[in-house]
Short mmCIF file of the C-alpha atoms (twelve columns), coordinates in Angstrom:
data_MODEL
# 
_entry.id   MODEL 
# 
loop_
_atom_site.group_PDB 
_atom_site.id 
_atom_site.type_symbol 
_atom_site.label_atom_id 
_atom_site.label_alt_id 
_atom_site.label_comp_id 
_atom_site.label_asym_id 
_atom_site.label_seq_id 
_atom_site.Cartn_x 
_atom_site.Cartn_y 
_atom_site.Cartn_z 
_atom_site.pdbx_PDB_model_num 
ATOM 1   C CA . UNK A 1   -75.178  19.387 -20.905 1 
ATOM 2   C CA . UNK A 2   -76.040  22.424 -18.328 1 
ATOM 3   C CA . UNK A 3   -77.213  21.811 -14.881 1 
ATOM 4   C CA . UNK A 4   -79.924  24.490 -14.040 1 
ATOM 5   C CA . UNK A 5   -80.341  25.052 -9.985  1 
ATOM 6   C CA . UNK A 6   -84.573  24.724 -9.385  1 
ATOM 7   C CA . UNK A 7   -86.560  25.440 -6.460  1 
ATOM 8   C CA . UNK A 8   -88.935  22.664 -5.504  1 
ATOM 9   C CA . UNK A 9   -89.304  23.107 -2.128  1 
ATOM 10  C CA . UNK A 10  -87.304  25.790 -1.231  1 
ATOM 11  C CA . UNK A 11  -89.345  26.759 2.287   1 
ATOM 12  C CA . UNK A 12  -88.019  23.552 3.994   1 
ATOM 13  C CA . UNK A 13  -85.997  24.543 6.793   1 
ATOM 14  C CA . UNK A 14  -82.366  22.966 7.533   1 
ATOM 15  C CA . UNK A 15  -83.427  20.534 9.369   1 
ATOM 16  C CA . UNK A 16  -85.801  19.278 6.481   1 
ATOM 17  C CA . UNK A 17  -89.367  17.928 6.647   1 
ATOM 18  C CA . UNK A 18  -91.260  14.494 6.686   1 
ATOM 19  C CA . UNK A 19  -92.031  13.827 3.080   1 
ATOM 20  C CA . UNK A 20  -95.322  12.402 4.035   1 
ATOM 21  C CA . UNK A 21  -96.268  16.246 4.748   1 
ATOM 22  C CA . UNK A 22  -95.069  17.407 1.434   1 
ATOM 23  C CA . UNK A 23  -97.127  15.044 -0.526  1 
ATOM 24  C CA . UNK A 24  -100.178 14.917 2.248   1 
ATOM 25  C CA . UNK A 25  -100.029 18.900 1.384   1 
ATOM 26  C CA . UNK A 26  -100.034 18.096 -2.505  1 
ATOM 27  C CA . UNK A 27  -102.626 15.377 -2.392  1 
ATOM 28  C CA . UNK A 28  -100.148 12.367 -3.496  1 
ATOM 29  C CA . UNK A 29  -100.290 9.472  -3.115  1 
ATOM 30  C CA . UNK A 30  -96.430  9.027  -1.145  1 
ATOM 31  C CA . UNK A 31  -96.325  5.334  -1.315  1 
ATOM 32  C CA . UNK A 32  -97.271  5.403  -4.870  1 
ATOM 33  C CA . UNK A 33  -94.899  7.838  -5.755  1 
ATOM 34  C CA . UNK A 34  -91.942  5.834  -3.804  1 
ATOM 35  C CA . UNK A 35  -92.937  2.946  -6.017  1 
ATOM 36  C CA . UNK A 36  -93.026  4.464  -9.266  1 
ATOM 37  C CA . UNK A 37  -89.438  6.044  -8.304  1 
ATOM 38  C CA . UNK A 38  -88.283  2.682  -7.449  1 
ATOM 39  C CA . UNK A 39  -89.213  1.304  -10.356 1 
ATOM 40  C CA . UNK A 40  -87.421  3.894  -12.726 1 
ATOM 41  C CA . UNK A 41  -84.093  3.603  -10.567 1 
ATOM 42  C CA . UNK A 42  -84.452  0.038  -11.828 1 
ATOM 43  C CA . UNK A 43  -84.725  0.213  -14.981 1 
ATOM 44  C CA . UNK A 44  -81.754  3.024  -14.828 1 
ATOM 45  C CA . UNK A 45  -79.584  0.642  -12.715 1 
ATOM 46  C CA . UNK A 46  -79.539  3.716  -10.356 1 
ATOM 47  C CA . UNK A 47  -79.378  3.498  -6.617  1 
ATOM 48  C CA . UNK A 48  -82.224  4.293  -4.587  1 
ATOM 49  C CA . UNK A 49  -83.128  4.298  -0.339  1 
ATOM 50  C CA . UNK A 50  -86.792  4.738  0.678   1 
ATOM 51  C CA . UNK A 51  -86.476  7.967  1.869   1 
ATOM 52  C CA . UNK A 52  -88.658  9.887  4.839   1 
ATOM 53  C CA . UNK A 53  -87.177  12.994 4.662   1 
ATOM 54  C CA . UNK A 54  -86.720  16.154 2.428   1 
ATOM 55  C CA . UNK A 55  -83.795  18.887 2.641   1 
ATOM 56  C CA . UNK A 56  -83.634  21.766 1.252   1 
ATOM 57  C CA . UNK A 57  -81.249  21.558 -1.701  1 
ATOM 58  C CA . UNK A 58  -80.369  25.512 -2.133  1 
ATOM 59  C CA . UNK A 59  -76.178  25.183 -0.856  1 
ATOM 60  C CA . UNK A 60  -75.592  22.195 -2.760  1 
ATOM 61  C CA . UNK A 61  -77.098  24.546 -5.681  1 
ATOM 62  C CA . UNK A 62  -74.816  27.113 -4.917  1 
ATOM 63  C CA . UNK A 63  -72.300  24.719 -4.342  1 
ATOM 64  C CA . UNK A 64  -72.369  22.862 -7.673  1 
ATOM 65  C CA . UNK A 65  -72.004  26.376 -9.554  1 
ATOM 66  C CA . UNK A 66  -68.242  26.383 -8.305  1 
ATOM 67  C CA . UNK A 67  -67.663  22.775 -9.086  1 
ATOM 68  C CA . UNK A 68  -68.706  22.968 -11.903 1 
ATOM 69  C CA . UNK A 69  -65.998  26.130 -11.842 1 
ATOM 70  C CA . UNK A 70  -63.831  24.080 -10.837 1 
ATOM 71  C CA . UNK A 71  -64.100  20.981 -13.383 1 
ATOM 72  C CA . UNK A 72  -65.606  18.877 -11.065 1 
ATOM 73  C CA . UNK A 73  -69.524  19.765 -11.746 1 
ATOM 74  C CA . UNK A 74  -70.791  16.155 -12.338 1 
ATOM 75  C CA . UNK A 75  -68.584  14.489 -9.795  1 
ATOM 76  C CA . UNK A 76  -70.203  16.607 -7.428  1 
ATOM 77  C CA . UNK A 77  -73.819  16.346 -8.677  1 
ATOM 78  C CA . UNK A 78  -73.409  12.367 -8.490  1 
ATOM 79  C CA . UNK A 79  -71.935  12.970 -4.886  1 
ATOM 80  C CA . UNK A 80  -75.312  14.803 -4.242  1 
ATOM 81  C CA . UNK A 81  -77.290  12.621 -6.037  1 
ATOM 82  C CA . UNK A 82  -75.932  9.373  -3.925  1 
ATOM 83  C CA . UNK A 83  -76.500  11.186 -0.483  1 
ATOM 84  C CA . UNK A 84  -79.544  12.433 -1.082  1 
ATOM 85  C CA . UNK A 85  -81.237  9.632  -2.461  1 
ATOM 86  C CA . UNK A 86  -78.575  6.613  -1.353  1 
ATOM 87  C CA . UNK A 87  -77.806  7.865  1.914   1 
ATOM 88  C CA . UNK A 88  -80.107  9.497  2.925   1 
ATOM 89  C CA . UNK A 89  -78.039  12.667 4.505   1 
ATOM 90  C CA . UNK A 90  -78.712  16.207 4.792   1 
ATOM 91  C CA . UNK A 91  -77.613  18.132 2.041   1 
ATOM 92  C CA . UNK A 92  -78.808  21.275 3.374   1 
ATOM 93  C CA . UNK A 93  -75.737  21.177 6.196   1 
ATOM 94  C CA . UNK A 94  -72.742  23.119 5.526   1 
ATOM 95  C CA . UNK A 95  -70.399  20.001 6.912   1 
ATOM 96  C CA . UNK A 96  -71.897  17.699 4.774   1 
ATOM 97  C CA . UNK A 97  -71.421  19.545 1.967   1 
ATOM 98  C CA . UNK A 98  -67.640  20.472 2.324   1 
ATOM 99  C CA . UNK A 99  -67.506  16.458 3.286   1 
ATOM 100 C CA . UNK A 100 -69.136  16.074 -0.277  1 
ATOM 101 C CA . UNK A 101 -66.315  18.314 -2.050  1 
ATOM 102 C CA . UNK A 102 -63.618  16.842 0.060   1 
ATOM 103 C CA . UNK A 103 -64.530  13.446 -1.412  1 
ATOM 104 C CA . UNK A 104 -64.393  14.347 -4.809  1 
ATOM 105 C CA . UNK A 105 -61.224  15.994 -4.748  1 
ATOM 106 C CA . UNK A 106 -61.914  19.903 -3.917  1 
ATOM 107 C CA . UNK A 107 -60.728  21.557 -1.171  1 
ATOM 108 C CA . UNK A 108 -63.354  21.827 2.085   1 
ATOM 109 C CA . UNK A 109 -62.045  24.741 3.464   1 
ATOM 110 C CA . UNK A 110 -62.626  26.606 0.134   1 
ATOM 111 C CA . UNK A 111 -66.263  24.836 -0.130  1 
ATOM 112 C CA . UNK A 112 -66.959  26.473 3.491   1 
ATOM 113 C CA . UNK A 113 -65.502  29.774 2.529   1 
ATOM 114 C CA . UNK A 114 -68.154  29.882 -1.022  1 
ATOM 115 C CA . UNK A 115 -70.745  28.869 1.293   1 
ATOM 116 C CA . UNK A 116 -70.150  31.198 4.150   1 
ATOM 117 C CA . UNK A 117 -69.658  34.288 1.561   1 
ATOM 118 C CA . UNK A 118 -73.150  32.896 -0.545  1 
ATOM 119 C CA . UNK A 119 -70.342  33.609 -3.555  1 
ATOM 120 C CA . UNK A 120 -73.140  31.789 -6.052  1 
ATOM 121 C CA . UNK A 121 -76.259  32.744 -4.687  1 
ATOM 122 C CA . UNK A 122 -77.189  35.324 -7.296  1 
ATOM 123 C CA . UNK A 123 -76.181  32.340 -9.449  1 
ATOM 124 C CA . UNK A 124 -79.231  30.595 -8.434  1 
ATOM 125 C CA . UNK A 125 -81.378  33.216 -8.195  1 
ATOM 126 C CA . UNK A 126 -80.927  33.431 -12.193 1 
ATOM 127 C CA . UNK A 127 -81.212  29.720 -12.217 1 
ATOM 128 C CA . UNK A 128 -84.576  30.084 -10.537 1 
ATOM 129 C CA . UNK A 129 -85.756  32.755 -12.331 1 
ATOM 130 C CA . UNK A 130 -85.147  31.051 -15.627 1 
ATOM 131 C CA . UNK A 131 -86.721  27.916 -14.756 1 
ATOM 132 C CA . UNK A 132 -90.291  30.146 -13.483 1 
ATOM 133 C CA . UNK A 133 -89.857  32.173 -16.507 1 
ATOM 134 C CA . UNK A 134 -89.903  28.530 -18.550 1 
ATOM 135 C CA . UNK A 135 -92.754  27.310 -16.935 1 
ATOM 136 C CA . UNK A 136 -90.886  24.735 -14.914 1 
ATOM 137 C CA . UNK A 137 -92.294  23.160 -12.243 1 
ATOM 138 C CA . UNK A 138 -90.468  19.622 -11.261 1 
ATOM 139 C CA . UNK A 139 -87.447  17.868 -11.038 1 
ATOM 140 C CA . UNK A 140 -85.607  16.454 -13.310 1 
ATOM 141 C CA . UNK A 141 -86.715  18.350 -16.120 1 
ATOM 142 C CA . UNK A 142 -84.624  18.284 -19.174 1 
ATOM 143 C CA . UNK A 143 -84.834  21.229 -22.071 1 
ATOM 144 C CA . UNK A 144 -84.100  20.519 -25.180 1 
ATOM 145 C CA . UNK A 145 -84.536  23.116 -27.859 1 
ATOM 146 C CA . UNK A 146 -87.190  24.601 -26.295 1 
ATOM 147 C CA . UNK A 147 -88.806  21.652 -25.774 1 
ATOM 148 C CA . UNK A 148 -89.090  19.933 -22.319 1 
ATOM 149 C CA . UNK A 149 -89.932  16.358 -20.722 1 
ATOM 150 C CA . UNK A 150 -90.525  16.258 -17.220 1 
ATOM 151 C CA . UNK A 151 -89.933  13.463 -14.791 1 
ATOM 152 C CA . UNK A 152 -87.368  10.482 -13.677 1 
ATOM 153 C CA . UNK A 153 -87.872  8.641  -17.161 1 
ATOM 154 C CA . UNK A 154 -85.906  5.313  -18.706 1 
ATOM 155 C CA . UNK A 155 -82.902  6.170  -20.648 1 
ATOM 156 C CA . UNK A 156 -84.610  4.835  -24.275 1 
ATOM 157 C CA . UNK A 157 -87.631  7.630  -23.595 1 
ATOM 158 C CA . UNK A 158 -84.940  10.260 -22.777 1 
ATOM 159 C CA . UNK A 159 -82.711  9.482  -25.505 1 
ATOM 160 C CA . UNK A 160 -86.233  8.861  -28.013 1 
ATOM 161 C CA . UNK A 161 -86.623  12.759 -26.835 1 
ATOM 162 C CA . UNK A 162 -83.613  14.445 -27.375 1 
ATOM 163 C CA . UNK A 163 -83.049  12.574 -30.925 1 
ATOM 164 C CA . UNK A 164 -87.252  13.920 -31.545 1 
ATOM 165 C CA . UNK A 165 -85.763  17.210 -30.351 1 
ATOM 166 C CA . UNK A 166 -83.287  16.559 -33.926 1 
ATOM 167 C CA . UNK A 167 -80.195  15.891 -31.531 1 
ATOM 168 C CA . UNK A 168 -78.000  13.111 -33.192 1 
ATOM 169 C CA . UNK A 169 -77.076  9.852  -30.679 1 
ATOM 170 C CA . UNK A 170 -73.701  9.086  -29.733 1 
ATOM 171 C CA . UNK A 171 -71.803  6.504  -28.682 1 
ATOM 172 C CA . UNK A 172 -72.088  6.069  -24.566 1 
ATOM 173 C CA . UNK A 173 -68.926  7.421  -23.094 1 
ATOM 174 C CA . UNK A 174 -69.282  5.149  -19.978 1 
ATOM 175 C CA . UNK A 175 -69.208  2.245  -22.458 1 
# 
């Protein structure tokens, strides 16, 4: 598996916006959307807070590219994952960030310096690019063979997709 960097909102400032604008803006439904969310986490056994707020998401992008460097890619997307949508914290802060590496092992002095120097950025930018160029256009998406589903979906759908897509199941290495 390859995590792909994707802009969905990538105007919201620092200090992040309501997400009652964003989806006001888009013409959604935001408590519907919380609940269908909810329900998904659910079924995933994944942990979910009823969020307000949206942050922009570029840094821990750019950030992820040298975990991943570094060994440490899905540690740190999980670590992401849980403060986003767990704690609700801003992931667009440089502090929080190098508090994210810290936690999962990897040095936060060198997580300042890659964010300070933008070291990844063009990273990204090809990230980006690829997903426009794909016809991307929300979060998660997963590509498989050239073929795509879109959307927080349960595991059995996901897994129905990727075996459709002619990949072979294996054993669950969490198990």
């Amino acid at each position: 598996m390859q995590w792909k960097g994707f802009p969905l909102h990538p105007e919201i400032p620092e200090e992040g916006i309501p997400l009652a604008k964003i989806y006001a803006a888009r013409g959604i439904d935001l408590n519907q959307a919380k609940l269908r969310l909810k329900k998904v986490a659910e079924e995933l056994g994944l942990p979910l807070a009823d969020r307000n707020m949206s942050y922009n998401s570029r840094l821990a992008q750019e950030l992820a590219k040298w975990a991943e460097e570094k060994g440490k890619g899905d540690a740190f997307h999980e670590a992401v994952f849980r403060a986003y949508f767990v704690e609700r914290k801003n992931i667009a802060l440089v502090d929080e960030l190098t508090r994210l590496t810290e936690a999962i092992g990897l040095p936060a002095e060198e997580a300042k310096a890659v964010l300070q120097q933008r070291k990844y950025n063009q990273a990204v930018d090809e990230d980006w690019s690829e997903a426009m160029n794909s016809g991307i256009s929300a979060v998660p998406t997963f590509v498989v063979k050239g073929r795509m589903a879109v959307g927080a979906q349960p595991y059995e759908d996901l897994a129905q997709f990727v075996e459709t897509c002619g990949v072979k199941r294996r054993q669950n290495p969490r198990a």
